[in-house]
Biopython code that builds the backbone (N, CA, C, O; Angstrom):
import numpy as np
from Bio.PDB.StructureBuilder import StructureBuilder

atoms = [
    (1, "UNK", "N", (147.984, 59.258, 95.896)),
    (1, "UNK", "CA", (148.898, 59.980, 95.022)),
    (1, "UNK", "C", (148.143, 60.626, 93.863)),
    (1, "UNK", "O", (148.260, 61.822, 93.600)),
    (2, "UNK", "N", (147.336, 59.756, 93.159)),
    (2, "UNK", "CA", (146.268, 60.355, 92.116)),
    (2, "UNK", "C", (145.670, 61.874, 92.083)),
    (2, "UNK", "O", (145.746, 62.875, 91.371)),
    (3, "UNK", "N", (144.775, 61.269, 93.759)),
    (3, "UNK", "CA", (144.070, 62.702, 94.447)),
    (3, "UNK", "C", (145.332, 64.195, 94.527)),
    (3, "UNK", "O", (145.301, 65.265, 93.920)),
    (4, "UNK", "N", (146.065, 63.802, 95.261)),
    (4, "UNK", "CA", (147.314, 64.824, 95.136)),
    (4, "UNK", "C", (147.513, 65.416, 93.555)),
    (4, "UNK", "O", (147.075, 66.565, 93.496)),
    (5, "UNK", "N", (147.891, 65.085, 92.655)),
    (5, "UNK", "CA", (148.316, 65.044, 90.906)),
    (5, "UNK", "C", (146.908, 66.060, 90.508)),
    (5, "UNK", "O", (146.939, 67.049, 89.775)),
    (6, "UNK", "N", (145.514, 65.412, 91.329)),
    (6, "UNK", "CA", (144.599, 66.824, 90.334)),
    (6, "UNK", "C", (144.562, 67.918, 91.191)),
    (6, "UNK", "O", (144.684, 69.096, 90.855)),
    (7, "UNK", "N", (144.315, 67.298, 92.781)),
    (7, "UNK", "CA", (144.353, 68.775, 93.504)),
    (7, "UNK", "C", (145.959, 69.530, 93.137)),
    (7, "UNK", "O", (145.939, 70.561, 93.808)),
    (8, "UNK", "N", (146.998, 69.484, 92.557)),
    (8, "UNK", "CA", (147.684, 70.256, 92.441)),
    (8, "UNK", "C", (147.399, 70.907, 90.904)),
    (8, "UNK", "O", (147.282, 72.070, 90.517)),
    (9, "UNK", "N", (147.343, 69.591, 90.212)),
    (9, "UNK", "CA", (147.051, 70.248, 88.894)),
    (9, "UNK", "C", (145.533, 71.898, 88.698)),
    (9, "UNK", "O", (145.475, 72.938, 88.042)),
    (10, "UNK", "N", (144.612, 71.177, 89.723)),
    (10, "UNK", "CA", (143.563, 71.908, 90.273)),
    (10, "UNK", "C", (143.813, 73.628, 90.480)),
    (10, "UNK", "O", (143.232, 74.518, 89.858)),
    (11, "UNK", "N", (144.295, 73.701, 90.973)),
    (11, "UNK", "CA", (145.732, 75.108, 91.326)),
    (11, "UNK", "C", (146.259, 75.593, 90.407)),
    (11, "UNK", "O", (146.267, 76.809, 90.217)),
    (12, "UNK", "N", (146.798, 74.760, 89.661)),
    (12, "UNK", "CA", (147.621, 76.023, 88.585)),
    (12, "UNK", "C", (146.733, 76.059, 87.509)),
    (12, "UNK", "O", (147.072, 76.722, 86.528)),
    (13, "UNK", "N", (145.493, 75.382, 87.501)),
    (13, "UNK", "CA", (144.422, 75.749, 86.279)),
    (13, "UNK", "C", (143.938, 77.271, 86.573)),
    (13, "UNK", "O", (143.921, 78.212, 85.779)),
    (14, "UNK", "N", (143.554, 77.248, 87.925)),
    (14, "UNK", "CA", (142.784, 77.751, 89.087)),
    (14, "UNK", "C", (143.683, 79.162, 89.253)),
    (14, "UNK", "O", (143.109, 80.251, 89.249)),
    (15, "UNK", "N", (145.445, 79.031, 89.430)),
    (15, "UNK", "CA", (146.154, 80.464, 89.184)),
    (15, "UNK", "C", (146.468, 80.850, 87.884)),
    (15, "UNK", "O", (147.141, 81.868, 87.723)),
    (16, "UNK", "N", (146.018, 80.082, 86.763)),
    (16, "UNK", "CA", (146.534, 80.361, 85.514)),
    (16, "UNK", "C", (145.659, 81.397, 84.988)),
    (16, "UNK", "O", (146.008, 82.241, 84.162)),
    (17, "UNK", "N", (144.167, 81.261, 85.661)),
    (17, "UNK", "CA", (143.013, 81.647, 84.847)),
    (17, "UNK", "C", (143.229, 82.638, 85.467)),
    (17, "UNK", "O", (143.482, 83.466, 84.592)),
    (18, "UNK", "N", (143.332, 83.339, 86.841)),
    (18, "UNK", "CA", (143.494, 83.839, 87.463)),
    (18, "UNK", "C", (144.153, 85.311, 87.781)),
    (18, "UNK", "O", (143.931, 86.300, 88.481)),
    (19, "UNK", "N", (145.462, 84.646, 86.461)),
    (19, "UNK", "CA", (146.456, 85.852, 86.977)),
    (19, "UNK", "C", (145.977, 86.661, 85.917)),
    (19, "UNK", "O", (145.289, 86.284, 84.968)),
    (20, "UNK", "N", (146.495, 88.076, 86.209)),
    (20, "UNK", "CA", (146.007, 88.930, 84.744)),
    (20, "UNK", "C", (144.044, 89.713, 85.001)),
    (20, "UNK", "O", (143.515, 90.708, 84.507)),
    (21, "UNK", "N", (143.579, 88.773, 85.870)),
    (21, "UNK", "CA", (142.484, 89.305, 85.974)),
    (21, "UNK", "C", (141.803, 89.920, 86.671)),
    (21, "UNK", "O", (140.735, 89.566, 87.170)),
    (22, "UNK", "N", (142.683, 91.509, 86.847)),
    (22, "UNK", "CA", (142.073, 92.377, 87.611)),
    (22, "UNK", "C", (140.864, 93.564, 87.349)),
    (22, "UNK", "O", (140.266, 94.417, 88.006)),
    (23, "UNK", "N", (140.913, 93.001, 85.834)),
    (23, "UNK", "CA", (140.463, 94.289, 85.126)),
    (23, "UNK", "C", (138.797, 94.758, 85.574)),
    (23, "UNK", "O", (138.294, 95.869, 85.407)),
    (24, "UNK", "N", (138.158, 93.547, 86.179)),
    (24, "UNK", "CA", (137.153, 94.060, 86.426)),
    (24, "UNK", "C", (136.737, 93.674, 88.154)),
    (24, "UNK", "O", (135.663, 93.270, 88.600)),
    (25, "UNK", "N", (138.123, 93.995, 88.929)),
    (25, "UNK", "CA", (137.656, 93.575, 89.843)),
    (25, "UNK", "C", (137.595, 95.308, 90.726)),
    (25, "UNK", "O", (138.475, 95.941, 90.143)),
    (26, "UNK", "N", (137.106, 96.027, 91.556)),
    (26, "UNK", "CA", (137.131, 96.864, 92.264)),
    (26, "UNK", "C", (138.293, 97.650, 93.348)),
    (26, "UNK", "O", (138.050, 97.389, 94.526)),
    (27, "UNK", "N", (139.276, 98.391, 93.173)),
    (27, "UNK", "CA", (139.944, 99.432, 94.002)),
    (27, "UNK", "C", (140.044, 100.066, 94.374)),
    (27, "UNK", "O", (139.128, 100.387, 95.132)),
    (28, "UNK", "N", (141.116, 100.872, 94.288)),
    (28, "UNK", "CA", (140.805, 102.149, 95.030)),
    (28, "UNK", "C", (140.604, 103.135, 94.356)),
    (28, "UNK", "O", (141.363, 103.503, 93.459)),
    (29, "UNK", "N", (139.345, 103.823, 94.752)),
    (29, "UNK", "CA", (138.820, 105.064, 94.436)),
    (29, "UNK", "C", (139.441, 106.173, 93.318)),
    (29, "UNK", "O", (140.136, 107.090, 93.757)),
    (30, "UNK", "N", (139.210, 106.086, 92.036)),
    (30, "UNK", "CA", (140.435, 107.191, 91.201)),
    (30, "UNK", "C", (138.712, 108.590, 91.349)),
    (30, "UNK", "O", (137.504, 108.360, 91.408)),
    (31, "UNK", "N", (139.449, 109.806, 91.353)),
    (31, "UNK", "CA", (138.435, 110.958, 90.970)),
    (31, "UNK", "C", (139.289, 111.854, 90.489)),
    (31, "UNK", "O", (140.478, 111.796, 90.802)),
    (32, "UNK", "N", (138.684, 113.053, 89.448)),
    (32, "UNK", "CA", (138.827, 114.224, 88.728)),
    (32, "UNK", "C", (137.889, 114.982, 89.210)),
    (32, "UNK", "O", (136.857, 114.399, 89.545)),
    (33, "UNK", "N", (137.956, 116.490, 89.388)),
    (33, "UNK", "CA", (137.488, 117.259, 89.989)),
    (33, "UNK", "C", (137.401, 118.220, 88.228)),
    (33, "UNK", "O", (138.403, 118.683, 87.683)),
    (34, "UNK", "N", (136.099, 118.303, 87.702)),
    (34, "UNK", "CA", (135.803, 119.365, 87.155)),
    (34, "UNK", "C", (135.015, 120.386, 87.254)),
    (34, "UNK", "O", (133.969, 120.199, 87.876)),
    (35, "UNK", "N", (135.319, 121.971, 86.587)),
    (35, "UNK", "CA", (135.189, 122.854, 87.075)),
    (35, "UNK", "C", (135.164, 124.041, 86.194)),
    (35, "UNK", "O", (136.190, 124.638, 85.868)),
    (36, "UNK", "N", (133.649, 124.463, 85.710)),
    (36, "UNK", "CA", (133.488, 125.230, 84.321)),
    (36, "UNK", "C", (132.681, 126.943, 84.889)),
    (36, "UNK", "O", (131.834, 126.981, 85.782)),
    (37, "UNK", "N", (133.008, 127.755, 84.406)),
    (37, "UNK", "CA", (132.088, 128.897, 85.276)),
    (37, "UNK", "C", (131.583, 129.320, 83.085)),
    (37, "UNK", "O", (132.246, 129.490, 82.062)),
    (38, "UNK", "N", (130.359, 129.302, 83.379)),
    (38, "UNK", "CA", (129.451, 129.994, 81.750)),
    (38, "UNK", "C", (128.773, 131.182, 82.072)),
    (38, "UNK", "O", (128.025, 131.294, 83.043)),
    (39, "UNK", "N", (129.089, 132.271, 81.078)),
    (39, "UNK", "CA", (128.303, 133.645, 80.790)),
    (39, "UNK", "C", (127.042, 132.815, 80.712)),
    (39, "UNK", "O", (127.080, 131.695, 80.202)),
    (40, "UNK", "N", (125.680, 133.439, 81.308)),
    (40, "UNK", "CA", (124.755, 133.277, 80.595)),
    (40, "UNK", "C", (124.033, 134.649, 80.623)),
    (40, "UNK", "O", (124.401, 135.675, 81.195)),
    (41, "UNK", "N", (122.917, 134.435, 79.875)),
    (41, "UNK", "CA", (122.045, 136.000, 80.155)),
    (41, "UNK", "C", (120.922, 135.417, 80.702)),
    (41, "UNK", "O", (120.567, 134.246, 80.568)),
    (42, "UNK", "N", (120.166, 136.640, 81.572)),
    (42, "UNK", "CA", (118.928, 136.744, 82.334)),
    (42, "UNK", "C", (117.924, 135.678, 81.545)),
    (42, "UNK", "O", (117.783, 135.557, 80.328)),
    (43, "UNK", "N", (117.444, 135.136, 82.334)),
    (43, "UNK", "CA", (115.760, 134.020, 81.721)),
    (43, "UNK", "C", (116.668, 133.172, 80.751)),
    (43, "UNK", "O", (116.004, 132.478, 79.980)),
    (44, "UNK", "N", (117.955, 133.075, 80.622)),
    (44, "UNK", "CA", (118.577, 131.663, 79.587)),
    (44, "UNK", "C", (118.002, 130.053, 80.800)),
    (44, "UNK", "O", (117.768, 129.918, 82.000)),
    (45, "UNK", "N", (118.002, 129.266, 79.736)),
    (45, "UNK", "CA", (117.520, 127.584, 79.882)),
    (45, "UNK", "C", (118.579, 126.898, 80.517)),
    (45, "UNK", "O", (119.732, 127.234, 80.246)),
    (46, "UNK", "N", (118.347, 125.930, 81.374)),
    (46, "UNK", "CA", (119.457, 125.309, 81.557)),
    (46, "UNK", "C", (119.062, 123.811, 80.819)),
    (46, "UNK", "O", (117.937, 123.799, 80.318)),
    (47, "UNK", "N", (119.727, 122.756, 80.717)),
    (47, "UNK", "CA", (119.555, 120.908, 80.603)),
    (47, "UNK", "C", (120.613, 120.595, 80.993)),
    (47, "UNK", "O", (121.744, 120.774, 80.541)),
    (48, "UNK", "N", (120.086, 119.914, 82.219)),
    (48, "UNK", "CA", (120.997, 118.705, 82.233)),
    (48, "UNK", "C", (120.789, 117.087, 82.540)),
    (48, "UNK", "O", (120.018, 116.534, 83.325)),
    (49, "UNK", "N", (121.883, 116.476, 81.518)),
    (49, "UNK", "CA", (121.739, 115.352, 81.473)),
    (49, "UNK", "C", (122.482, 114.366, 81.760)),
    (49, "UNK", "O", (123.642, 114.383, 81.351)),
    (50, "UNK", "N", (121.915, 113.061, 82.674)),
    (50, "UNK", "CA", (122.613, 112.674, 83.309)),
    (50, "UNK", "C", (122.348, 110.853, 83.218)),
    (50, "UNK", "O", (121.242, 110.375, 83.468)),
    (51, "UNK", "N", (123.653, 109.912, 82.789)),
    (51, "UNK", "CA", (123.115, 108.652, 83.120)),
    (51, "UNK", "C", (123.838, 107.988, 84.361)),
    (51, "UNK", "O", (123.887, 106.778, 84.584)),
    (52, "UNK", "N", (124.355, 108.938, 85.082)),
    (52, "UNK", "CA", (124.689, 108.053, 86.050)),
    (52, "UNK", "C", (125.580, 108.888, 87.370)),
    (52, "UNK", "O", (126.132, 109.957, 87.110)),
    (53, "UNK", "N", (125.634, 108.471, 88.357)),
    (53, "UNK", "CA", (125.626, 109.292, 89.526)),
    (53, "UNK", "C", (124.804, 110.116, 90.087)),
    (53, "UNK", "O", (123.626, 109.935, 89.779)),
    (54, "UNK", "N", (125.020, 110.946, 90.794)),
    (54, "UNK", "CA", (123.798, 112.113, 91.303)),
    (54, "UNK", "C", (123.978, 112.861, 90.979)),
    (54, "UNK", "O", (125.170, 112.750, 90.692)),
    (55, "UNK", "N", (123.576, 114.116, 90.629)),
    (55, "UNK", "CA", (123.364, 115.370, 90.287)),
    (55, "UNK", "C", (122.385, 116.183, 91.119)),
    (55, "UNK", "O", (121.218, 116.041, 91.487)),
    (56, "UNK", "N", (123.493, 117.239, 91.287)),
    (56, "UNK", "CA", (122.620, 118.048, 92.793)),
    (56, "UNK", "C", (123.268, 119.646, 91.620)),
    (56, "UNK", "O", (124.369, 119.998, 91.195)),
    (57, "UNK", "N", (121.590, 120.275, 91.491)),
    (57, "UNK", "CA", (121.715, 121.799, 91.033)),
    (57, "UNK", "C", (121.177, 122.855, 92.004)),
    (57, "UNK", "O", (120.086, 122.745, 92.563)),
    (58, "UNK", "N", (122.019, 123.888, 92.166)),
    (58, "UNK", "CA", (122.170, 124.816, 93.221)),
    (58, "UNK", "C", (121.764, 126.222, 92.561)),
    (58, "UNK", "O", (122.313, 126.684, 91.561)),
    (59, "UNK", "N", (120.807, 126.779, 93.213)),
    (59, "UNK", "CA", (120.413, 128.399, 92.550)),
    (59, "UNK", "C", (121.270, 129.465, 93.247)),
    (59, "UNK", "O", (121.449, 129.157, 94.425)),
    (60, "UNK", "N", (121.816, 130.544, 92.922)),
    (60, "UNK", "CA", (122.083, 131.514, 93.459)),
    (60, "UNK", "C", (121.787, 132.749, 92.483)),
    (60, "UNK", "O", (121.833, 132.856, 91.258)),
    (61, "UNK", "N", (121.438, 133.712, 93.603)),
    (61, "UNK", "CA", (120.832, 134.820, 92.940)),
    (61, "UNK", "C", (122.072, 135.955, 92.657)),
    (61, "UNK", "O", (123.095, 136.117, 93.322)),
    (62, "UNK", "N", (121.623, 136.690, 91.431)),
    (62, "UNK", "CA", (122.362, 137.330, 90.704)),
    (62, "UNK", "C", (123.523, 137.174, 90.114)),
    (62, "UNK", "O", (123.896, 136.056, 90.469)),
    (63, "UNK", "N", (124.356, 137.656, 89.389)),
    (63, "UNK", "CA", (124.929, 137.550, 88.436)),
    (63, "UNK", "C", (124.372, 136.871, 87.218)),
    (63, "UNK", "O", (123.215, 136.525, 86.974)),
    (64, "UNK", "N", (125.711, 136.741, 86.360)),
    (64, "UNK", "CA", (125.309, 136.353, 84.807)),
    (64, "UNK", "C", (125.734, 134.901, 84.379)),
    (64, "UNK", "O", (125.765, 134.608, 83.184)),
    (65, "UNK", "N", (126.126, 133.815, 85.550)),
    (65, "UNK", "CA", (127.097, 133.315, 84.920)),
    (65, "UNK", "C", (126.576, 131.918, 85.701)),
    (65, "UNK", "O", (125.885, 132.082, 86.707)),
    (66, "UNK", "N", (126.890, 130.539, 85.263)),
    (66, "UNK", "CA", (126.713, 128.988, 86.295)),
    (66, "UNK", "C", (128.300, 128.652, 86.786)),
    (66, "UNK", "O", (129.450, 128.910, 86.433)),
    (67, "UNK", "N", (127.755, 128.080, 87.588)),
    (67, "UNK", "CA", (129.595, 127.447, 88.357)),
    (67, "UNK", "C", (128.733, 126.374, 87.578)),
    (67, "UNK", "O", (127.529, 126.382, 87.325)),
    (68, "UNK", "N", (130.055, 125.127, 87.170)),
    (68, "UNK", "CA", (129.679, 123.899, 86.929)),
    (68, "UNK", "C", (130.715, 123.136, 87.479)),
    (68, "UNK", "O", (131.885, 122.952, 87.142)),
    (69, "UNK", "N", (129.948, 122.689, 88.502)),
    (69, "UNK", "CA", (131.412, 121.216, 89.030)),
    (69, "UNK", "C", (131.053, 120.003, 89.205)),
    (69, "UNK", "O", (129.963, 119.690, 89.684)),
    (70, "UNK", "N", (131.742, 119.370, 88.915)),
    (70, "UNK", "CA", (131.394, 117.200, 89.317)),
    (70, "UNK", "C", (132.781, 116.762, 89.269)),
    (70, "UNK", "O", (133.887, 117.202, 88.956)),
    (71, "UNK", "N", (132.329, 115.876, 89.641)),
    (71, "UNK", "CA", (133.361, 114.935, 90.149)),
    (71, "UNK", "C", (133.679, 113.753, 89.536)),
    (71, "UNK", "O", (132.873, 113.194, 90.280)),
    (72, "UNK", "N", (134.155, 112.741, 88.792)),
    (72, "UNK", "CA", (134.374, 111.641, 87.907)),
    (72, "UNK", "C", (134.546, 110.893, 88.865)),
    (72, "UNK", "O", (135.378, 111.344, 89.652)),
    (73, "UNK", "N", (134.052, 109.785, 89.191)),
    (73, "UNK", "CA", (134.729, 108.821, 90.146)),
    (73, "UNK", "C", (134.950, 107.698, 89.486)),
    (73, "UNK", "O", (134.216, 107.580, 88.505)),
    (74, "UNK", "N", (136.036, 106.427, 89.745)),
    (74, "UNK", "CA", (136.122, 104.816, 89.825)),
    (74, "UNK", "C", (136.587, 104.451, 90.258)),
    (74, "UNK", "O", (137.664, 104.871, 90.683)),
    (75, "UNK", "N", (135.755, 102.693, 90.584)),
    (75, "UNK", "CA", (136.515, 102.185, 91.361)),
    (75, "UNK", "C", (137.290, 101.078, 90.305)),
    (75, "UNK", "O", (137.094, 99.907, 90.632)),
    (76, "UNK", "N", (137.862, 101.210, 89.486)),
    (76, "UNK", "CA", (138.296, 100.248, 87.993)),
    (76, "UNK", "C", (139.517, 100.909, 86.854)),
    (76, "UNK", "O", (139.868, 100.807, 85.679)),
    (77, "UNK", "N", (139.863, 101.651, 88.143)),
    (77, "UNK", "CA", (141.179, 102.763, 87.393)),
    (77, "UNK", "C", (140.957, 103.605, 86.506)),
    (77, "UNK", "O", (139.899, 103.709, 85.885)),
    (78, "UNK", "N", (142.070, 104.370, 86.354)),
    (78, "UNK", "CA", (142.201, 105.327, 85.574)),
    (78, "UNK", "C", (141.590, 105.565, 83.758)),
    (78, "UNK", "O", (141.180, 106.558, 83.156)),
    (79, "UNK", "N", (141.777, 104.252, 83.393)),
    (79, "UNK", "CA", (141.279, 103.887, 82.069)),
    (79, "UNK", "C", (140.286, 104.203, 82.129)),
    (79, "UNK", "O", (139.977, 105.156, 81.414)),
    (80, "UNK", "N", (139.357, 103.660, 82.906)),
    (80, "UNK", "CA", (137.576, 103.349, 83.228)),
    (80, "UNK", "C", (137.142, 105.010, 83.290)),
    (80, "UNK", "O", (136.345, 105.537, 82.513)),
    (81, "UNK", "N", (138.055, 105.883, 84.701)),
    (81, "UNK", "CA", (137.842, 107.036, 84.526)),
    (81, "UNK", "C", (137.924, 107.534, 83.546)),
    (81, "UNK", "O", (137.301, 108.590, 83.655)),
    (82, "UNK", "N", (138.386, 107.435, 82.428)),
    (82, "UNK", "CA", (138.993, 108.800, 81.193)),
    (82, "UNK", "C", (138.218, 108.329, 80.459)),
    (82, "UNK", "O", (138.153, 108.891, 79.365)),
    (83, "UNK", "N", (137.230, 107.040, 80.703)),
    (83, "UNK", "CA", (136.180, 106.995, 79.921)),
    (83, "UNK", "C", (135.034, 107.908, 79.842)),
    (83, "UNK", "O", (134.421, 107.898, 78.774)),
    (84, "UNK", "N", (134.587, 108.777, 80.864)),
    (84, "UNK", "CA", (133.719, 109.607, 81.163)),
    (84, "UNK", "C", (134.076, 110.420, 81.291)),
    (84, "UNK", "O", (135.011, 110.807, 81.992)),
    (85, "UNK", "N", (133.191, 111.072, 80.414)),
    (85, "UNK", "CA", (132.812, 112.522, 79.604)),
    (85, "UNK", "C", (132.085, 113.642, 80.271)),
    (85, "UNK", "O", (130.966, 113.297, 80.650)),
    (86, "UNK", "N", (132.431, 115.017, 80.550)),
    (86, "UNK", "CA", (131.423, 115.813, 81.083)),
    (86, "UNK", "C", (131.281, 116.536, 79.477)),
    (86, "UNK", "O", (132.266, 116.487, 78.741)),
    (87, "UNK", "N", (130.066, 117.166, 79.023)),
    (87, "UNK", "CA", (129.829, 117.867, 78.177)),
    (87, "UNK", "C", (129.431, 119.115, 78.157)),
    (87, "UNK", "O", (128.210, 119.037, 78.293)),
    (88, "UNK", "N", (129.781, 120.442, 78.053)),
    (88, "UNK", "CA", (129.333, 121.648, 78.001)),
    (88, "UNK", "C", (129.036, 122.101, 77.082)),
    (88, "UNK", "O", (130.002, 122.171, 76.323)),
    (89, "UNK", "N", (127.538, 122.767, 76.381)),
    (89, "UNK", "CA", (127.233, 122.860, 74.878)),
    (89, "UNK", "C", (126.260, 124.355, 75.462)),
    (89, "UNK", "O", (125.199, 124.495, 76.069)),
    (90, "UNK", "N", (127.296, 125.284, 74.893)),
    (90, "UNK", "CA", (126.534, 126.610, 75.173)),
    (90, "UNK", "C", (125.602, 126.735, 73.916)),
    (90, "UNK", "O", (125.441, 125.931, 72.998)),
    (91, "UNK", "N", (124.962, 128.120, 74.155)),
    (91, "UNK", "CA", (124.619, 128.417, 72.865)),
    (91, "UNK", "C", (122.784, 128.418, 72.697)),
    (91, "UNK", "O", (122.162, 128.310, 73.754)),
    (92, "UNK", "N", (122.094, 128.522, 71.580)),
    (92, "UNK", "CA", (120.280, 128.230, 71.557)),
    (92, "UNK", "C", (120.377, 127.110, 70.777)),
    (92, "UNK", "O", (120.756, 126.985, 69.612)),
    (93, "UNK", "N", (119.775, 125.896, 71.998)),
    (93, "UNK", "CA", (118.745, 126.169, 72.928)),
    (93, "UNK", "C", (119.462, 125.615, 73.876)),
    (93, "UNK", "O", (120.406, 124.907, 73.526)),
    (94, "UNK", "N", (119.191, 125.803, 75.257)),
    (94, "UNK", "CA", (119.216, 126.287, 75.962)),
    (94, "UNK", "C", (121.507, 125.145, 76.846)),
    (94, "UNK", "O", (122.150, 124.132, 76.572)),
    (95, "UNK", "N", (121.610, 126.177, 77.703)),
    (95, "UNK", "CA", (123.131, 125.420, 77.931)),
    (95, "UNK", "C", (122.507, 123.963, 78.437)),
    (95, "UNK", "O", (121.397, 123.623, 78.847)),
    (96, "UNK", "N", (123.760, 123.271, 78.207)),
    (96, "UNK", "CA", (123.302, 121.339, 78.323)),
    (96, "UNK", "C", (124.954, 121.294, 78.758)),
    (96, "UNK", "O", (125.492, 120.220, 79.029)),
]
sb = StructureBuilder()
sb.init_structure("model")
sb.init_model(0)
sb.init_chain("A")
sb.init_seg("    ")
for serial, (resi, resn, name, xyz) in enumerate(atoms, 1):
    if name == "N":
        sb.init_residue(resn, " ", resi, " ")
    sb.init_atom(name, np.array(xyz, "f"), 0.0, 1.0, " ", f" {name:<3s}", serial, name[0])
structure = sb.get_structure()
């Protein structure tokens, strides 16, 4: 009877701690699709900076201007997403 009394007590320590704590566990996939087009002029600089994900930059010839797109991903909801920032800073020196 003893053994019974902690293995139950065991359980609701065990669902108490339990409930409520999803915040850092992994779901389903949230993404934002951003999407910037910049004037630039001939021989302008580019930077970019990056701490996390991949970054893939694409040349195309002529015109005056960059497509800029990425993607925000998480797997930790929406909150987690709107934590991350894309930054566009025209201007000298060079776009970032």
């Amino acid at each position: 009877m003893q053994g019974t009394v902690y293995a139950v007590l065991a359980l609701v320590v065990l669902a108490t701690a339990l409930s409520g704590c999803t915040g850092g566990v992994p779901g389903l996939e949230e993404t934002e699709q951003f999407d910037r087009t910049v004037a630039v002029e001939p021989g302008s600089g580019i930077v970019v900076t990056n701490r996390n994900g991949n970054v893939a930059v694409n040349v195309r010839e002529g015109g005056n201007d960059v497509g800029i797109t990425a993607v925000k991903r998480s797997v930790y909801g929406r909150s987690e997403l709107d934590k991350v920032r894309i930054e566009v800073t025209e201007g000298d020196p060079p776009l970032r």
